[in-house]
N, C-alpha and C positions, 0 to 999 in steps of 0.2 A: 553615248550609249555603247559605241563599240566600245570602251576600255572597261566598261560596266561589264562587258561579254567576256571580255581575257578577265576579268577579277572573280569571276564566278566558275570560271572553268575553260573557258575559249570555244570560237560560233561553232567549233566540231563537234562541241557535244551535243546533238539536238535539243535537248533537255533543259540547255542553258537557252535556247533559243524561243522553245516553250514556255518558258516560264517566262521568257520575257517581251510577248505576244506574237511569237509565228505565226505564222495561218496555220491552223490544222480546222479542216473541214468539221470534224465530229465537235471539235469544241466550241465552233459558231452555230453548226447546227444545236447546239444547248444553250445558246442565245447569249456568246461571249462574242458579241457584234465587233466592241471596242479590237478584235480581232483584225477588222478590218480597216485600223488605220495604223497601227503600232507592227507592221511588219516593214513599214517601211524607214523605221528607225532602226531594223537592224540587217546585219550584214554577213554573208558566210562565209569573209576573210578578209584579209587587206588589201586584195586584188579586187573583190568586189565592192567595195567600197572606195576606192581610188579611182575607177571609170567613173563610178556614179557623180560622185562630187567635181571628176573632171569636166562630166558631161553636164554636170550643173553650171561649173564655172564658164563654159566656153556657152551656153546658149542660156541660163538665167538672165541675164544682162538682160539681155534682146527683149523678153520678155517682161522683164520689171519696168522697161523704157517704154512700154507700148502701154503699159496697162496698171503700173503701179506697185507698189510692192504690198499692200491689200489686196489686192484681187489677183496678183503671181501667186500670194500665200491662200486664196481660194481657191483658185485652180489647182494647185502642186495636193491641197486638200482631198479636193472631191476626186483629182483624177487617181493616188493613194486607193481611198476607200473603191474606186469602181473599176478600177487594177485588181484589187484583192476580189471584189465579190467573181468578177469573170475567173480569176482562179479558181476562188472556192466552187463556180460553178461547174470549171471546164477541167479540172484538174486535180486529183490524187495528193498531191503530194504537200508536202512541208515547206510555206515559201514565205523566203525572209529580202527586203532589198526595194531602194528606193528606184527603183529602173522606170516601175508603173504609173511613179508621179512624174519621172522626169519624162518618159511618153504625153505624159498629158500637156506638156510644157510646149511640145509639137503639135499636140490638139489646138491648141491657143493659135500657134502662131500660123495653121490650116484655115480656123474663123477665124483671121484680119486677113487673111486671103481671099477671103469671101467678101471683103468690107473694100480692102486694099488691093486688087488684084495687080495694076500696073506697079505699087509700089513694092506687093510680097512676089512678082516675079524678077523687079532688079535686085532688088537684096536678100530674098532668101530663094525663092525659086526653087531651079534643081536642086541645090544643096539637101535641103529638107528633107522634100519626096524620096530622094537617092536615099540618106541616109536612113527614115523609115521606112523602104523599102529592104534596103540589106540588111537589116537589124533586126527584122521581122522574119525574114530568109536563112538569117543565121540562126535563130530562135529557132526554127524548126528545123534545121539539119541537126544543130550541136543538141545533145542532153544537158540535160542539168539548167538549161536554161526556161523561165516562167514564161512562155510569151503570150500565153492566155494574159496576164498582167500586164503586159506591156502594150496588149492592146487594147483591153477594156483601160487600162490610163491613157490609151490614146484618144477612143472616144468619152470620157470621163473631161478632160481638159477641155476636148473642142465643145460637150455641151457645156461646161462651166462658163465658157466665155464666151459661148452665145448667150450665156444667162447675164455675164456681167457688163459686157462693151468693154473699150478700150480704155483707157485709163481718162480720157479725153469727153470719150464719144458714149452715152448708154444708147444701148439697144430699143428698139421699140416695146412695146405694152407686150404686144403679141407674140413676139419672136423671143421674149425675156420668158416670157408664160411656158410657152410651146415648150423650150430648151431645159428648163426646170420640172416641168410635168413629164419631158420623156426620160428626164436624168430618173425622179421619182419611182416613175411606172418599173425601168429596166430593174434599179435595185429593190424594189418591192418584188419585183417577179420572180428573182432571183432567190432571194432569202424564202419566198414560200416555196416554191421548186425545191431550193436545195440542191444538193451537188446530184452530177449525172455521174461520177463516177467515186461516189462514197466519200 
């Protein structure tokens, strides 16, 4: 998808980015939803796309081991589309970049924390919390950066995989329910609200 972006014009040109489904708020609000998974297919340069994929390869693993490469690729999913809608809610602007599914990827591995505590405190532990804490910190000092997205992918992953269990282990009746009805309710709320700031 990005060489698709340099052959049409390169991610600088917005235009190129729109056409090839940016978030833009006015055009989800005219019920171009599909808005809200195809931003994460695209990129607004070589630098942002080279963290992301790093930040895939160094923590994807972990989570395809736990849970499967089915339900990484539901989680990476739902946490994508619930990235964009906390943009389109929280957020103005034009936003391209897989950051918000790979937040989500940290949602996942927050619920086996919740399942696994003694085992997500020797292996992931502080690593995690540090790193979505500074990432979220940075997000809001630096511009340019989405972190409305990186945190609706945050909690977009952790309910995904309370919806789904671990690759091993499913969930209960009730807490699969619970995690799916509030994933539901949030993006329903969303889309009929509409953005707060246009």
């Amino acid at each position: 998808v990005y060489v698709l972006e340099l052959i049409l014009g390169g991610p600088n040109d917005n235009m190129v980015l729109v056409v090839l489904g940016a978030k833009v708020n006015s055009l989800i609000g005219m019920g171009q939803y599909w808005r809200l998974l195809t931003p994460a297919l695209l990129h607004a340069n070589l630098e942002h796309i080279a963290l992301n994929m790093i930040s895939l390869y160094l923590w994807g693993p972990n989570v395809e081991i736990l849970y499967g490469k089915w339900k990484m690729l539901g989680v990476y999913v739902c946490a994508a589309v619930m990235g964009s809608a906390a943009s389109y809610l929280l957020s103005p602007y034009l936003s391209v970049g897989a950051s918000g599914a790979i937040f989500g990827l940290f949602g996942t591995l927050l619920s086996f924390g919740r399942d696994e505590p003694d085992f997500f405190r020797r292996v992931f532990g502080v690593r995690v919390i540090l790193l979505i804490a500074l990432n979220v910190l940075n997000g809001f000092v630096n511009t340019g950066i989405d972190n409305w997205a990186h945190l609706g992918g945050l909690l977009g992953g952790y309910l995904a995989a309370e919806m789904l269990g671990t690759f091993h282990r499913r969930h209960g009746k009730l807490r699969t329910f619970a995690a799916a009805a509030a994933y539901a309710a949030i993006l329903a709320a969303i889309l009929i609200a509409g953005p707060i700031y246009g």
